[in-house]
C-alpha positions in Angstrom: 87.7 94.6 73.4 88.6 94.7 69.8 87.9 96.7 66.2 88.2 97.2 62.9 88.1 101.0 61.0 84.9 100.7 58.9 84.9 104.2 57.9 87.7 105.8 54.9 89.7 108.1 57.2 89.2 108.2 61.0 91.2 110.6 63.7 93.4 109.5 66.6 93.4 112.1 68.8 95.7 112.7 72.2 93.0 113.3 74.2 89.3 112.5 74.0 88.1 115.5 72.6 86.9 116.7 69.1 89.2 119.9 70.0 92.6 117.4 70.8 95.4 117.4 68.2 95.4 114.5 65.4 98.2 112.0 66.3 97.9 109.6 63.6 94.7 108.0 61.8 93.3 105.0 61.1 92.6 104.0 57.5 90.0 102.0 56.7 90.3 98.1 57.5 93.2 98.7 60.1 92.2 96.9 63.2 92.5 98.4 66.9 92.6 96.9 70.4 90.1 98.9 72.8 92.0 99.7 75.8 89.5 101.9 78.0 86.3 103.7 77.1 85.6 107.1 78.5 82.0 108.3 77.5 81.9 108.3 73.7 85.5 107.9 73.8 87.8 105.2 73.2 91.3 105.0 74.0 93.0 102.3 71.6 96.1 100.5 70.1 96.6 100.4 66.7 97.4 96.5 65.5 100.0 97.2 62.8 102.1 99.9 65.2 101.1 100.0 68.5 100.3 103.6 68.2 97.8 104.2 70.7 95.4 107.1 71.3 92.3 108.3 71.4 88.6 108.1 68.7 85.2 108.4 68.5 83.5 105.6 69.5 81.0 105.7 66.6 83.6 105.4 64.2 84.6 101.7 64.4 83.2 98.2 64.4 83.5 96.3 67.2 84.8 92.4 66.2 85.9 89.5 68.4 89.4 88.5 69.8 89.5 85.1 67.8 88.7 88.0 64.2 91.4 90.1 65.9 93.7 87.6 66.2 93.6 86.2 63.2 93.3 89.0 60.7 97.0 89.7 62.9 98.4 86.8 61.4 97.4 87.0 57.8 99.4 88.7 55.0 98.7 92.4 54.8 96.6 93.1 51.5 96.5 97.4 50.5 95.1 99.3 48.3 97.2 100.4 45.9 95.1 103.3 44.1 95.2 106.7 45.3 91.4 106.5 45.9 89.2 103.8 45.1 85.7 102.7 46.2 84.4 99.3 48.4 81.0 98.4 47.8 78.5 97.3 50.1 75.2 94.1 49.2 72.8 96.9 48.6 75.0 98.9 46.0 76.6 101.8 48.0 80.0 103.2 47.8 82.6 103.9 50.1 85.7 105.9 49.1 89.1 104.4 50.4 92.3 106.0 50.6 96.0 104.5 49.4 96.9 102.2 51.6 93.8 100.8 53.0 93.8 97.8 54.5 91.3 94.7 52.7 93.0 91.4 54.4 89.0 90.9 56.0 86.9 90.8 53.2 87.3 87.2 52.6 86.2 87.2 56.4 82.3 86.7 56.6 81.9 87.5 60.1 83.5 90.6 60.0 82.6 91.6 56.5 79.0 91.8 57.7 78.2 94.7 55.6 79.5 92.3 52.7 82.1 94.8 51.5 83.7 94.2 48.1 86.7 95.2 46.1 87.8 95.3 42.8 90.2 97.3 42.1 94.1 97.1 42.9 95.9 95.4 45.7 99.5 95.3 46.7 100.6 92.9 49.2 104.3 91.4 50.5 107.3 92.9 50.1 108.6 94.4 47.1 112.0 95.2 46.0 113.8 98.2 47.9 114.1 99.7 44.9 110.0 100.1 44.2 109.8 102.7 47.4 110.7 105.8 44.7 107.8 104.9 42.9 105.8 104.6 45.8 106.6 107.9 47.1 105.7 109.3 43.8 102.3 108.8 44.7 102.2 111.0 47.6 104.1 114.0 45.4 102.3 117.4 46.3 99.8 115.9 48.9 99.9 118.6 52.1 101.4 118.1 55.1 99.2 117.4 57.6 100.1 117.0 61.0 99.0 113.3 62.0 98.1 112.2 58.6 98.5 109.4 56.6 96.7 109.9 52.9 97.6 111.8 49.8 95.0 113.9 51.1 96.9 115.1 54.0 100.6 113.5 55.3 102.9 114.2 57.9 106.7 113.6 57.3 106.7 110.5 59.1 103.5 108.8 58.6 104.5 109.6 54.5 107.6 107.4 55.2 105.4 104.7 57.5 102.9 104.3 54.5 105.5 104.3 51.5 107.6 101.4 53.8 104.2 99.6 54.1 102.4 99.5 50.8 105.7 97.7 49.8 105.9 95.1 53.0 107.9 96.6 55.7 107.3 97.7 58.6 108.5 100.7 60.5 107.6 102.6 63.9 104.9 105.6 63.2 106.6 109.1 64.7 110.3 109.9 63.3 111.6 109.5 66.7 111.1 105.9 66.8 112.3 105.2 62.9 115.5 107.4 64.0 116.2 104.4 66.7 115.4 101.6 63.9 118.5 100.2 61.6 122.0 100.4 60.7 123.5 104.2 60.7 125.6 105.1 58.0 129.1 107.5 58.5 128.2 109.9 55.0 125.9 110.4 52.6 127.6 108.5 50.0 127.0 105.5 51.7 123.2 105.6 51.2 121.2 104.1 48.6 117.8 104.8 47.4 115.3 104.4 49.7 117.2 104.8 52.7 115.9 107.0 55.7 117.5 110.7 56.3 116.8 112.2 60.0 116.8 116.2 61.1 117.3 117.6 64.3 116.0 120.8 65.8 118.1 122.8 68.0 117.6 120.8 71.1 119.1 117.9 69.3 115.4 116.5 68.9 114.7 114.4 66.0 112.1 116.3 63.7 111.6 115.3 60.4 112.2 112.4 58.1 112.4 111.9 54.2 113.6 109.3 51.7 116.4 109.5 50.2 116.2 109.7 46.0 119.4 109.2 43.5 121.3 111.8 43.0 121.6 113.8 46.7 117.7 114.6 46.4 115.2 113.8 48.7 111.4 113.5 49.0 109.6 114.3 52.3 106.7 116.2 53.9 107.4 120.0 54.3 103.8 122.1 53.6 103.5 119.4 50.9 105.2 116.0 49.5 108.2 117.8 47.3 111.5 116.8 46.2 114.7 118.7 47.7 118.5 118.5 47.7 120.5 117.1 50.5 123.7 117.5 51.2 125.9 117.0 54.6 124.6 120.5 56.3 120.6 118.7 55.6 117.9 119.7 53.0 118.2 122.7 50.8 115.3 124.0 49.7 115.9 125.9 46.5 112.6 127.5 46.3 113.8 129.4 49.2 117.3 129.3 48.4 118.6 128.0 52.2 118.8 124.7 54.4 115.5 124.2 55.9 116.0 120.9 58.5 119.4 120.0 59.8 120.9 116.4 59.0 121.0 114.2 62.4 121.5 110.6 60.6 121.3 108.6 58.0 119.3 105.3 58.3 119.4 101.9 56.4 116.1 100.6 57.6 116.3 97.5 55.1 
């Protein structure tokens, strides 16, 4: 079975439970594969990722293989506003965060609700050089563990959603963007936009952040906010100490 997110903002939890941890969401218009149903519970794969885990069964649409298949291989259209609103045939509005996907609406048998848009769309891929201003976007949004909106972000789904809304693709959790790439030998080798990695002390990858001009990075940590880095990691001045330990440096493209 397959579906689309029909709703602004849905959970994927790692267990079916309304008590499980957030793992990721789904934004609205992302489309899921339906691997196995467990009372109101569906386990599922996101499309764009592969992510897979675990949502509420009333909180998608279910649409065919042939739909599935095909809104796979059409260009990826995003909103490109912080927030903005689809409307429905009988005049209601349905907030959508940054980085929703709209490639169905030209899709009458999936857009049975007969969505519209009007406001701002990105799609393809932009110059390396626009992921700064992307970034901006998500400046001072909290970190939320397993999110993926300015109104709630974890490190790595803030670096999944810059990377998309300007055409590339990347893996969803840090660990998997850590194995994507060319690494680089120092930090002078970097250029804007690249990926930085931390460590914890087991040597596991933790964190990620874009890199910004100068030796300052942006990244996720209590909030979207702009740091130093240096070859020790980020220093966080606020603080006045290193907070995450430099593993790598990543050219992703």
């Amino acid at each position: 079975m397959f579906g689309i997110c029909n709703l602004a903002i849905v959970p994927v939890r790692s267990e079916p439970s309304d008590r499980s941890e957030i793992v990721t969401q789904l934004l609205f218009g992302e489309q899921i594969e339906i691997l196995e149903r467990q009372n109101q519970w569906a386990r599922i794969k996101i499309q764009y990722d592969d992510y897979e885990g675990w949502v509420d069964s009333k909180q998608y649409q279910i649409i065919s293989e042939t739909n599935y298949n095909q809104l796979s291989n059409e260009a990826i259209i995003l909103n490109a506003d912080l927030i903005d609103y689809i409307t429905s045939s009988n005049n209601l509005l349905l907030p959508i965060p940054l980085g929703a996907s709209l490639s169905f609406l030209n899709n009458n048998e999936i857009n049975t609700s007969n969505f519209d848009f009007e406001g701002t769309k990105t799609s393809g891929i932009k110059p390396k050089s626009a992921l700064i201003n992307t970034a901006f976007m998500y400046l001072n949004a909290p970190y939320l563990w397993g999110g993926k909106t300015p109104f709630g972000i974890d490190c790595s789904g803030f670096t999944q959603m810059v990377y998309k809304l300007n055409g590339y693709k990347i893996h969803r959790d840090a660990s998997q963007q850590a194995l994507e790439g060319e690494a680089l030998s120092f930090i002078e080798e970097s250029e804007v936009g690249d990926l930085a990695f931390f460590d914890n002390d087991e040597g596991n990858i933790t964190h990620v952040g874009i890199i910004m001009e100068n030796n300052y990075i942006i990244h996720a940590s209590g909030k979207v906010r702009i740091d130093r880095l240096d070859h020790l990691g980020i220093y966080n001045p606020e603080l006045n100490k290193h907070t995450h330990k430099l593993r790598v440096i990543k050219k992703i493209i």
